[in-house]
N, C-alpha and C positions, 0 to 999 in steps of 0.2 A: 504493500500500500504506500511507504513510505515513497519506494522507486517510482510510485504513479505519480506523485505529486512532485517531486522533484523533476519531473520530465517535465509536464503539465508547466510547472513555474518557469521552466527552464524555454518552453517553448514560447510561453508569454512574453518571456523578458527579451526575446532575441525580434519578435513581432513588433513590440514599442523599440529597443532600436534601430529595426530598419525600417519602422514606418518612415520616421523623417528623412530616410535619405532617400526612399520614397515618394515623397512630398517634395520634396524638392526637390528632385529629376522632374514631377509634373508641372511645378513652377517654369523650370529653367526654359521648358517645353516652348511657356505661352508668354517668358519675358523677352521685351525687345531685344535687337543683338546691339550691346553694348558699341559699337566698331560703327555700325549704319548709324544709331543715334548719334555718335559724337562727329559724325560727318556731316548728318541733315541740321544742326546744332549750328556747326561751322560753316557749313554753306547759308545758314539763315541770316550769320552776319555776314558772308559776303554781297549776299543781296541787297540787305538795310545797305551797306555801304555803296554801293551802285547808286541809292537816293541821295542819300547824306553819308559824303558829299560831294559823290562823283557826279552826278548829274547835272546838283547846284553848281558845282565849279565850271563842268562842261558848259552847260549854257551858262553862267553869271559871266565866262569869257568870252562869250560872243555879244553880248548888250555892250549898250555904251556905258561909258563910267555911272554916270545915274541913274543907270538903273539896275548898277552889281546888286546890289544890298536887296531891292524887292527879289529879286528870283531868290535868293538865299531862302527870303523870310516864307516865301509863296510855298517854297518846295521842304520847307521844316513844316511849315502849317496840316498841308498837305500828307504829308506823313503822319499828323498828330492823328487829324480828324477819321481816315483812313483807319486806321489805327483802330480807334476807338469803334467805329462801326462794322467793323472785322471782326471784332470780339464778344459787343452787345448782339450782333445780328447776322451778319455778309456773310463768315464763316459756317452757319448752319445751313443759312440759304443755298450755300452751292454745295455742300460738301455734307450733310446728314446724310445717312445710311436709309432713311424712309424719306419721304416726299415723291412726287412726280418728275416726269423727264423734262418740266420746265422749267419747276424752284422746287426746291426743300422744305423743309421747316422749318421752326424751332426747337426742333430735340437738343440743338450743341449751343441753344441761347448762353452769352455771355459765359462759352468756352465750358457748358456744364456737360459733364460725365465725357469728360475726354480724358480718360487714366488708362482706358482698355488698350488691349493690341489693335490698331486700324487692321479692317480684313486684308488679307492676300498680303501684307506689309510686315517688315522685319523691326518696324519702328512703331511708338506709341503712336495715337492719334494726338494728343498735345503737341508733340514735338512737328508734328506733318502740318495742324492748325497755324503754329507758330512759323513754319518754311513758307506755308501759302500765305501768311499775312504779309510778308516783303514783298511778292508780287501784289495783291493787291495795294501797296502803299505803292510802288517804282510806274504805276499801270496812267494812274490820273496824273502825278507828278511830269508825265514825260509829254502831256500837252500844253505843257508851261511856254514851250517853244511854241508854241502857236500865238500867243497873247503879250508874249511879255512886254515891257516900254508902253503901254496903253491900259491895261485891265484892271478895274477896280478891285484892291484888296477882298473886298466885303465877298461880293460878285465869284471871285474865283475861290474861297473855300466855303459858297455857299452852293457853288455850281461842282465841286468836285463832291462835294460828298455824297449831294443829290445822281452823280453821274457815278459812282462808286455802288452807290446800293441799286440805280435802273439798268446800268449798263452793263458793266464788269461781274456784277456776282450773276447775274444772268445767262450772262453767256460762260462762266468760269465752269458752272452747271451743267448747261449745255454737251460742252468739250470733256471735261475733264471730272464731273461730277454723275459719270453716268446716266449724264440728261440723252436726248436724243441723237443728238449729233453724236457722241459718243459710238449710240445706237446703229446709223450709220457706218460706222468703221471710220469717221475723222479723226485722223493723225495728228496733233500737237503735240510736240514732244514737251516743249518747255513755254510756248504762248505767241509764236508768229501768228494763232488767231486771238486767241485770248487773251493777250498781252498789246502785240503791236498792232494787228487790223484793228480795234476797237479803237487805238490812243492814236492811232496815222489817221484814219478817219474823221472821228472825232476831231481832230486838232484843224482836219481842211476845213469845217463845215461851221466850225470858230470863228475859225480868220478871215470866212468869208460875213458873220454874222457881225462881227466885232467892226471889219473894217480894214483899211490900211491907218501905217501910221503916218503921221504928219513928213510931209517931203514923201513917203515912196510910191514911186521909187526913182524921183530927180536926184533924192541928196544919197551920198554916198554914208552907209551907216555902217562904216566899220567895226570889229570886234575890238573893245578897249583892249584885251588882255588876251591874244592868243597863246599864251605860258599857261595862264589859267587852264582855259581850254582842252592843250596836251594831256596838263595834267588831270584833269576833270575824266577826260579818255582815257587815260592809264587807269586809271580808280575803276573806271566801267570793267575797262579790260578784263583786269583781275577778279572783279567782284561776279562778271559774266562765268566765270571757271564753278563761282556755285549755284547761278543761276542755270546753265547749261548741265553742270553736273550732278550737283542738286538732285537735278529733277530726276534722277534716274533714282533715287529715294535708297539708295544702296551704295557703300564700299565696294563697287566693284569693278574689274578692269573691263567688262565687253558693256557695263552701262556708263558707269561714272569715268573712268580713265578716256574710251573712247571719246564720247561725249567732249567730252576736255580737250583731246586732243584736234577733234574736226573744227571746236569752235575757234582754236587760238589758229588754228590752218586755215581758214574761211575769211577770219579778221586780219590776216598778216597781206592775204594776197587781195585783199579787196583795196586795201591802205595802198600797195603797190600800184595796184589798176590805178586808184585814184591821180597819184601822186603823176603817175604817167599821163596818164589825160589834163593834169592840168600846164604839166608842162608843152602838150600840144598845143592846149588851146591858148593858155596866158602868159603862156610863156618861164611859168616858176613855179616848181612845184611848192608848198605851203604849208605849213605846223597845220594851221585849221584846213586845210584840204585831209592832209594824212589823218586827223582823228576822225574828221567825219567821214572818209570811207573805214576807217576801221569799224565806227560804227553802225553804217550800214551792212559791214559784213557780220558783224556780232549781228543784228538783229535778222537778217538775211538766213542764216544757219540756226539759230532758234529752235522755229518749230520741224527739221529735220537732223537735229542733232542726236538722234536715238534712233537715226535712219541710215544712213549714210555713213559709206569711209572718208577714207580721205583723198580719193580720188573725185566722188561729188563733194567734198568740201572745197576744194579745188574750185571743180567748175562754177558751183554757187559762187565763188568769191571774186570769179574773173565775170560772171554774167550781172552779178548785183553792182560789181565796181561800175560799170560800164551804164547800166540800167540805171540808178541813183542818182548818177551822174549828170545826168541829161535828164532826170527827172528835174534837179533842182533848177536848172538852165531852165525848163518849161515850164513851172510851175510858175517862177521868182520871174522869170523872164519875158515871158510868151505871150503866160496867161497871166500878169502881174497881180499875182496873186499873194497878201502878206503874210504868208505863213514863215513867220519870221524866222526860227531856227530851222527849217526844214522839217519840221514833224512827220508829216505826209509824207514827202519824197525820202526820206531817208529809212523812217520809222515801217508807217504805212506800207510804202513801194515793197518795202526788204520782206517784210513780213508775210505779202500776202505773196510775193515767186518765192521765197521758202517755202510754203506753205503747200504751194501746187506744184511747185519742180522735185519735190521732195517724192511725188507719186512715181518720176521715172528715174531718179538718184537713186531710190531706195533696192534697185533692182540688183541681187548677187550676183548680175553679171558684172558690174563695176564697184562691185566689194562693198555693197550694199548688205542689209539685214532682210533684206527679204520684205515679203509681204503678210498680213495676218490669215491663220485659214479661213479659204473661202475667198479672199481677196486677191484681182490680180492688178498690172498697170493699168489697165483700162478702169476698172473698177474706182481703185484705188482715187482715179483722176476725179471721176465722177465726183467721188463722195468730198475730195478736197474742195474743187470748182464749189460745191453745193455750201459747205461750212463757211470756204470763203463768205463767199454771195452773201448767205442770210446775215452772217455776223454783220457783215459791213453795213449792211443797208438797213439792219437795227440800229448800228451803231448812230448812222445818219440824222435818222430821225427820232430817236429818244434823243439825242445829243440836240438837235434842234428845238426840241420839246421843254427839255429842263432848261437847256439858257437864256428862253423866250421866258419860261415860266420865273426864273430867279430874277430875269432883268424889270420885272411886273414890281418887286418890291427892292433890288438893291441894282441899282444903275450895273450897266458891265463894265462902259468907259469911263477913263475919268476925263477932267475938261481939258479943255486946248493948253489952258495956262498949267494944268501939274503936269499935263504928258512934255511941255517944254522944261520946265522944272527940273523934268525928272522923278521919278517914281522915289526916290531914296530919301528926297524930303519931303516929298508932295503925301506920299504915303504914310511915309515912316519917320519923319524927323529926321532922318539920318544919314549920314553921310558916309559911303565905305572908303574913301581914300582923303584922310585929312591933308592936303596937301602944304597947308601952313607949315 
C-alpha cells in the first residue's frame, strides 16, 4: 500500500513540474517573435522620421525664407492631429478584424484590446497599430506641397484631419484592411495606392481649389535652402528602408532585406535619370533636381516593393526618372498649374506607374515574385488599373468635398498682405532665420 502511494505522489509531483514547462511551450507558441517586433518597432521610427523631419526639411527647402517656419509648424501639426484620430478612431476603421469591405468599426476604439497576436502575423497587433499610424501621419502631411506660401493655418489642420478620417482610413481598408479591393487581388505592397494616389491627387485638386500664388508663374520662386532640401531627402531616404521594409511586417531576407534593397536600387537610378535630364535640358545638373528624383523613385517602387527584383527596380527607376520629369515641366509649365512642391507629378505620377507597372515587373521571368494563385499579368493589370481608378477619383472628390466644406467656416487662403508677409509672421509670429 505504502508502494501505491509513493508512486501515486510520485507521479503527481512530476505532472505539477512539467505542467509549466508545458504552459509555457503553449505560451511561447502564441507570443510575438521577439526579432519581427523589435524590427516593426524600428521601422515605426523610421517612418515618424520620414515626417518629422524629413519631409519638413525637404519641403521647408524648397519655400522661400518666409515661409520655412509655416511648413515646419503645418507638418508637426499634422502629425499631432493625425495622431490623435488614428488612435480615438482611423485605426479600427481600417484595420478591425469584423466590419465590412468598406469601413470597420469600432472594436480597436482608442487602440482597445490590441495585446493579442494580429492573425497570420509574427507580431502583436499594438505594435502593427503603432507601424500603420506613421503612415497615416506621412499620408496628409505630404500635400503640404500643394498649398504651402498661401494656406491658412486654421484651414489646413482642419482640412487634414477631416481628409485623414474620409479619405485615407477609407481607402487604407479598402487595400490593405481586407476591404474589397483587397478582394480583388490589389497589390500595394507599402501605399503607391494608399499612400501616394490619395496625397498626388488630392494635392492637384488643392492647388487647383486654392489657386496660384501671387506672381506664378512671372516671378521666379526659388528654393531658399537647397542644403535643407538634400538633407530633408537623405532623412526620407533612410526612413523609406522602414517604410518599404517595414511593411513586409517581418525580419526577413526575401521580404524585408529585399524590399530594402529594390527601394534604395529604384531611388539611386531614378536621382541618376534625373540629374541626367537636367543636365540636357538646363544645362546643370542640381542638389534639388537629385533629391526630387530620388524621391520620385522612393515613391515610384513603393507599392511594388514586395514584387519585384532588382532588375524591375531598375526599370521602375529609369521609367519614373524620365516620367516625373516631364511631369513636372507639364504640370508647372504647360498647364500652369501651382502645385507648388510637385505633389502630383512626383508623388501622385510615381505612385500610381508603380502601382500598374508592378503587374508586368512582378513577373519570374525578370526575377520577379510571381503572381498570387489564380492570378496572372493580364489579370493582375486588371485589378491594379481598377484600385488605381477608384482610389483616385475618390480621392478627387471627397478631397473637393471637405475643402469646400472647411472653407464654409475657416477661410483656406490667407490675404494678399500675409501671403507677401510671408507665412512665418503672418501666421506664426515668427521668424526662422534671425538675420540681425
Amino acid at each position: 500500500m505504502m508502494r501505491f502511494w509513493a508512486k501515486a505522489v510520485s507521479a503527481a509531483t512530476a505532472m505539477l513540474v512539467t505542467a509549466p514547462a508545458f504552459a509555457q511551450e503553449v505560451v511561447a507558441e502564441a507570443a510575438p517573435d521577439s526579432g519581427d517586433t523589435a524590427w516593426i518597432l524600428t521601422a515605426s521610427a523610421l517612418v515618424l522620421m520620414m515626417t518629422l523631419p524629413g519631409l519638413a526639411l525637404f519641403y521647408g527647402g524648397l519655400v522661400r525664407a518666409k515661409n520655412f517656419l509655416s511648413v515646419l509648424v503645418q507638418c508637426g501639426a499634422i502629425a499631432a492631429i493625425t495622431s490623435l484620430i488614428w488612435i480615438v478612431a482611423g485605426y479600427s476603421l481600417a484595420f478591425s478584424s469584423t466590419g465590412g469591405p468598406i469601413i470597420g468599426n469600432l472594436q480597436n476604439a482608442m487602440f482597445a484590446d490590441m495585446f493579442a497576436m494580429r492573425e497570420g502575423q509574427s507580431i502583436g497587433e499594438l505594435v502593427f497599430g503603432l507601424f500603420q499610424m506613421t503612415f497615416a501621419i506621412i499620408t496628409p502631411a505630404l500635400i503640404v506641397g500643394a498649398w504651402v506660401e498661401r494656406a491658412r493655418f486654421g484651414w489646413v489642420v482642419a482640412f487634414s484631419a477631416l481628409w485623414s478620417l474620409l479619405v485615407y482610413v477609407p481607402v487604407a481598408r479598402w487595400v490593405w484592411g481586407n476591404g474589397f479591393l483587397f478582394d480583388l487581388g490589389v497589390v500595394d505592397f507599402a501605399g503607391g495606392i494608399v499612400v501616394h494616389t490619395t496625397a498626388g491627387v488630392s494635392a492637384l485638386v488643392v492647388a487647383l481649389m486654392l489657386g496660384k500664388r501671387q506672381g506664378f508663374p512671372r516671378t521666379l520662386m526659388l528654393p531658399h535652402s537647397p542644403s535643407l532640401t538634400v538633407a530633408g531627402a537623405g532623412l526620407l531616404w533612410v526612413g523609406w528602408f522602414g517604410f518599404n521594409g517595414g511593411s513586409a511586417l517581418a525580419a526577413s531576407d526575401e521580404g524585408a532585406a529585399t524590399a530594402i534593397i529594390v527601394t534604395h536600387l529604384a531611388a539611386s537610378v531614378a536621382a541618376l535619370v534625373w540629374l541626367g535630364l537636367e543636365k540636357i535640358k538646363v544645362g546643370k545638373p542640381t542638389a534639388v533636381g537629385f533629391a526630387t528624383g530620388a524621391v520620385a523613385g522612393l515613391a515610384t517602387i513603393t507599392p511594388a516593393s514586395g514584387s519585384v527584383g532588382p532588375i524591375g527596380a531598375i526599370i521602375l527607376g529609369i521609367v519614373d526618372g524620365i516620367v516625373c520629369f516631364y511631369a513636372v515641366r507639364l504640370i508647372k509649365g504647360k498647364l500652369q498649374i501651382d502645385d507648388s512642391l510637385d505633389v502630383f507629378a512626383v508623388h501622385g505620377v510615381g505612385g500610381i506607374m508603380g502601382s500598374i507597372l508592378l503587374a508586368f515587373l512582378a513577373s519570374e521571368a525578370i526575377g520577379g515574385n510571381g503572381y498570387a494563385e489564380g492570378m496572372t499579368m493580364g489579370s493582375q493589370l486588371v485589378a491594379q488599373l481598377v484600385g488605381v481608378g477608384v482610389v483616385a477619383a475618390y480621392s478627387a472628390v471627397v478631397t473637393l468635398i471637405v475643402g469646400y466644406m472647411v472653407s464654409m467656416i475657416l477661410p483656406m487662403r490667407v490675404s494678399e498682405e500675409h501671403e507677401r508677409d510671408g507665412l512665418d509672421i503672418s501666421s506664426h509670429g515668427e521668424r526662422a532665420w534671425d538675420l540681425d
